[in-house]
PAZAPA-4460 file (N, C-alpha, C; in steps of 0.05 Angstrom, whole numbers, plus 32768, in hexadecimal, padded with zeros to 4 digits):
% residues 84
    n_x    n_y    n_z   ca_x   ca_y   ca_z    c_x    c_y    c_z   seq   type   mol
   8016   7A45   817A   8026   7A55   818C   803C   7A64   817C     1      X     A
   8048   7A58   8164   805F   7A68   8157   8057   7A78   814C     2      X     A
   8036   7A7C   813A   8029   7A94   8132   802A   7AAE   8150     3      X     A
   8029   7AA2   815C   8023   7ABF   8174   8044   7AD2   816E     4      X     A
   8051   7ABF   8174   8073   7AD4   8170   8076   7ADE   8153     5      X     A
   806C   7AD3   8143   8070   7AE6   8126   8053   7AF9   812B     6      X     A
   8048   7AFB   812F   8032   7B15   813B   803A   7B22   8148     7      X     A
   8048   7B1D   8162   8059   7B32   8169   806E   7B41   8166     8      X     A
   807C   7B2D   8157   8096   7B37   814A   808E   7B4D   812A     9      X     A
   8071   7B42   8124   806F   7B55   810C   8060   7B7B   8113    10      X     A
   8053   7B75   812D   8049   7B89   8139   8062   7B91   813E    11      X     A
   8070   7B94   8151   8089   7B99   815D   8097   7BB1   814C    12      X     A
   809E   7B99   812B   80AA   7BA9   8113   8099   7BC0   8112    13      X     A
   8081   7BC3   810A   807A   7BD7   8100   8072   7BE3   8114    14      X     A
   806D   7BE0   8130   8073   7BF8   8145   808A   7C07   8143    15      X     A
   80A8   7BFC   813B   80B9   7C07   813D   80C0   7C1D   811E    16      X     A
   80B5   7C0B   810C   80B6   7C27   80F3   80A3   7C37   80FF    17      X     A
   8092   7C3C   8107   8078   7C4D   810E   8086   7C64   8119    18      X     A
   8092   7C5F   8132   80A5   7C70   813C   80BD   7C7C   812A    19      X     A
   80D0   7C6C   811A   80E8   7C77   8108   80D7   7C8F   80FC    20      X     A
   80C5   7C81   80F1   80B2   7C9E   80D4   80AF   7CB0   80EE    21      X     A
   809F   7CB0   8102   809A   7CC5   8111   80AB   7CDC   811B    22      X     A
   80C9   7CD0   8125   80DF   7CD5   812C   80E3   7CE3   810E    23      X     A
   80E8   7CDF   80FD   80FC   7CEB   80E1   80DF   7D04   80D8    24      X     A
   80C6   7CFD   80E0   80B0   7D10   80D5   80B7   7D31   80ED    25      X     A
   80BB   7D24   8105   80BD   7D36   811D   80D9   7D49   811A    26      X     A
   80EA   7D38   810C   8105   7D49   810D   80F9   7D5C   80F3    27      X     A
   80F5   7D58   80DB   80F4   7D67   80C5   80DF   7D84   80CA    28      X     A
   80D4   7D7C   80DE   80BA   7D8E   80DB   80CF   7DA3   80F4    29      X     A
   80D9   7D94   8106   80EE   7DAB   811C   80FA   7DB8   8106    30      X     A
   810A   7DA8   80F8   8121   7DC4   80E5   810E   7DD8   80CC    31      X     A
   80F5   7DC8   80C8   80E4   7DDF   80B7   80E0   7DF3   80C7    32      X     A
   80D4   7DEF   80E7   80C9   7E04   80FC   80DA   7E1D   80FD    33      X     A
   80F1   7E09   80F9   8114   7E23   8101   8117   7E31   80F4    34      X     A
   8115   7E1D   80CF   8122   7E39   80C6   8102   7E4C   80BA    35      X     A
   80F2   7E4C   80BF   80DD   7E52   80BE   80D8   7E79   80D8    36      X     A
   80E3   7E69   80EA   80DE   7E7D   8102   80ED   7E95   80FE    37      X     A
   810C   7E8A   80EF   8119   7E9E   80EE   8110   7EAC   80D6    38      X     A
   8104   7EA3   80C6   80FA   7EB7   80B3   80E1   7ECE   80BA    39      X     A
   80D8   7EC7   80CD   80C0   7EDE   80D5   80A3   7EDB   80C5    40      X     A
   80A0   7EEA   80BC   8077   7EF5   80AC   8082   7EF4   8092    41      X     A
   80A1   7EF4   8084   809E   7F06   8073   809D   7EE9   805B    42      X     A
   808C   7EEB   804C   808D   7ED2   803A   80A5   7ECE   8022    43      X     A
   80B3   7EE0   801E   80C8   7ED7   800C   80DE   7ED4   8023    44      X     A
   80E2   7EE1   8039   80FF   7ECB   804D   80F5   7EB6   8059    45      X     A
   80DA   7EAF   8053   80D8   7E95   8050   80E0   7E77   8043    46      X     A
   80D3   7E87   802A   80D9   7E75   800E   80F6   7E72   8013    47      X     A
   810A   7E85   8019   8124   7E88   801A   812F   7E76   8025    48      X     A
   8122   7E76   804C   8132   7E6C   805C   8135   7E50   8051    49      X     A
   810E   7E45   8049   8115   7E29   8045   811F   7E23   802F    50      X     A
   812B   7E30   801E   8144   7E26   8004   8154   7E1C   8015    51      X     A
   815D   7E37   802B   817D   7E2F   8030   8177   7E1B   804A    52      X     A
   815E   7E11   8056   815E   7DFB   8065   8163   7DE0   8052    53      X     A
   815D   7DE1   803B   8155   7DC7   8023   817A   7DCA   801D    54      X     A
   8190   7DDF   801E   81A4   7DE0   8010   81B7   7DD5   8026    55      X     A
   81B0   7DD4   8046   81C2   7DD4   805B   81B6   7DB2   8052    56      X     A
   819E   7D9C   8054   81A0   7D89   804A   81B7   7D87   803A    57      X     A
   81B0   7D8C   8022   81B9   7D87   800B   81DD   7D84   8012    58      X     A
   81E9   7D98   801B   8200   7D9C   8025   820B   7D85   803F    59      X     A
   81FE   7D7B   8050   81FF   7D6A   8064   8205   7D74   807D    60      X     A
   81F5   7D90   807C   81FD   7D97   809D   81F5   7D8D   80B3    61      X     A
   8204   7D8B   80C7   81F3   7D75   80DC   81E1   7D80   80EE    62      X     A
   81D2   7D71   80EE   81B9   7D89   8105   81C3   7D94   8125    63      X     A
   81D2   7D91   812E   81E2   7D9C   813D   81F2   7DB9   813D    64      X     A
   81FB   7DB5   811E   81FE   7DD9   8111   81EE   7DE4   8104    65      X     A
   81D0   7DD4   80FB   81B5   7DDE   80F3   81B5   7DF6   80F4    66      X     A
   81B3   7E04   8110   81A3   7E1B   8124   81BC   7E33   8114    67      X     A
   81D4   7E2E   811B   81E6   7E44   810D   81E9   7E44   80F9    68      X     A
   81EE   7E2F   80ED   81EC   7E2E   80C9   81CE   7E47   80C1    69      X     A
   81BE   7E3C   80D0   81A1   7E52   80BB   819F   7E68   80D2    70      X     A
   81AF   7E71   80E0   81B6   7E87   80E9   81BD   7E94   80DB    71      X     A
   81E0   7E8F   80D6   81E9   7E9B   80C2   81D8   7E9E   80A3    72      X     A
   81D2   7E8A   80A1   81B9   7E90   807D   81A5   7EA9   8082    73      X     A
   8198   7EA3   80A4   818A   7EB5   80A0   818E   7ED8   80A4    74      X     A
   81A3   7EDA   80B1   81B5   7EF8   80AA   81BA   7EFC   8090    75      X     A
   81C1   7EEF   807E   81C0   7EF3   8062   81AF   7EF4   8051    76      X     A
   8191   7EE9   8061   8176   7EEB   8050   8170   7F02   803D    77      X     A
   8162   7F00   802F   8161   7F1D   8020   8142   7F2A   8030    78      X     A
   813E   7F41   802A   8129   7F4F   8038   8110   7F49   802D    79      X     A
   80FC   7F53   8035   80E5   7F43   8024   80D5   7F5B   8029    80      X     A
   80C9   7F5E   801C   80AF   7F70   800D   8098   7F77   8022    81      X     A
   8099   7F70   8037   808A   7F79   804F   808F   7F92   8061    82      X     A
   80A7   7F90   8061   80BA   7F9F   8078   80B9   7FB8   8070    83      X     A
   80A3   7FCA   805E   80A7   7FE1   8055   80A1   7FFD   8072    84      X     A
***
């Protein structure tokens, strides 16, 4: 009988990491989508945006100022080689 509660208790655990990874996989891939969108077709304000997505990390912006933080980056993007 005390094997059954460590089976469940060990399922349980790794139901609940299953979800954490999912959750932290789901957020990273939202802030790639973002600063991604605002860059458009053009493949170098791409490469760009996601520096300055990897630098607002790096810096500790909170995802709450995410959206304006790579606003502002992305008004300052440089032009890219498409747009002729």
């Amino acid at each position: 009988m005390n094997l059954d509660y460590v089976v469940v208790g060990v399922v349980s655990l790794l139901a609940l990491a299953m979800h954490v990874v999912l959750f932290v996989l789901v957020r990273r891939w939202m802030d790639r989508d973002l600063a991604l969108s605002m860059a458009g077709d053009d493949p170098v304000r791409r490469a760009w945006m996601l520096e300055r997505l990897a630098q607002a990390k790096r810096e500790g912006v909170r995802r709450r100022d995410l959206q304006a933080w790579l606003e502002r980056a992305a008004a300052e993007a440089p032009a890219g080689g498409q747009g002729v």
